[in-house]
N, C-alpha and C positions, 0 to 999 in steps of 0.2 A: 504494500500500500504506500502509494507514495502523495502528500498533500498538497497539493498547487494552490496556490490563492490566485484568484483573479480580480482581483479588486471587486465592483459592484457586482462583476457574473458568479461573486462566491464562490465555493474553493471546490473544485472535483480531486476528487480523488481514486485515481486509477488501483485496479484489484488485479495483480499479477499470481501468477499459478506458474512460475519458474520463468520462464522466458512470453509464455503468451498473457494476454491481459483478458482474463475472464468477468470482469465487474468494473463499474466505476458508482461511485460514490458520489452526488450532487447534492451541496450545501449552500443554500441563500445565503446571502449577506444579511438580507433584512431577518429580525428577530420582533416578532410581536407576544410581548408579556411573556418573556422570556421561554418563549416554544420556536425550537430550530426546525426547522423545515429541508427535509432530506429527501433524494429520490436515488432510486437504483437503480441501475441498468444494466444488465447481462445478457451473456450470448446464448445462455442456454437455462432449462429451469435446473440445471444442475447445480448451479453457478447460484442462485436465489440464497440458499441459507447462508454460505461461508462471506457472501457479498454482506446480508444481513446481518451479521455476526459482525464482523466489521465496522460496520455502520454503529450499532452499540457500542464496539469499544472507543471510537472517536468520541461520542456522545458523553461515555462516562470520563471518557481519560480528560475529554478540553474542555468540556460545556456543563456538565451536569452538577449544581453548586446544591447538595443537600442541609435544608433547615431555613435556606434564604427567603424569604418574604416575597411574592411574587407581587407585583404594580401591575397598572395599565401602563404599558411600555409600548413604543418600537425604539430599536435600534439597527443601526446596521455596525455591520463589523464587517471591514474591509484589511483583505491581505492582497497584497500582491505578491509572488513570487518571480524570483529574477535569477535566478540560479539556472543556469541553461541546461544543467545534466537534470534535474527535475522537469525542467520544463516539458523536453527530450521524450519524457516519459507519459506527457499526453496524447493521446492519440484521438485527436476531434473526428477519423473518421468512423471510429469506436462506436463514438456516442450518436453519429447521424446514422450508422447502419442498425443499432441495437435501438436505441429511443425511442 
C-alpha cells in the first residue's frame, strides 16, 4: 500500500499483491463531522476483503481519534505528495479501467 496525496482529489492509495496492483484505496479530502469518506476499487471480487482490510487499517492507524467529541464540522485535509518513486506507483489507468 503505498499513500499518495493529491491535494483537493485526496489521497489514493494503491493495493499491491507483489509486483501487480490488485486494489486502490480513495480518500476525500473533505471530512464532514469528522466521517472520512473512502471508496474501493478492484480488479476482481477476490481483491474486495484484503482491499477492505486495508482501508480499516488507514482508518484506524491516521484518522480514527477514540473518546473525541464529534461537532458539526467540514474540513478538508489536503496532502500533496511529490516524491516521484511514490508517485510512480499510481497507476490512473487502474482506476479508469476498474471504477
Amino acid at each position: 500500500m503505498y499513500p499518495i496525496g493529491f491535494g483537493n482529489d485526496g489521497i489514493k492509495n494503491p493495493i499491491y499483491c507483489f509486483d501487480k496492483q490488485v486494489g486502490l484505496l480513495l480518500k476525500s479530502a473533505e471530512v464532514y463531522n469528522d466521517l472520512h469518506h473512502f471508496e474501493l476499487v478492484v480488479d476482481s471480487k477476490d481483491n474486495i476483503i484484503p482491499t477492505l482490510i486495508m482501508g480499516f487499517y488507514i482508518y484506524a492507524k491516521a484518522f480514527f481519534k477514540p473518546g473525541e467529541k464529534v461537532s458539526d464540522s467540514r474540513r478538508v485535509l489536503k496532502t500533496v505528495t511529490t516524491e516521484k518513486e511514490l508517485l510512480n506507483k499510481y497507476n490512473e489507468e487502474f482506476e479508469q479501467l476498474y471504477g
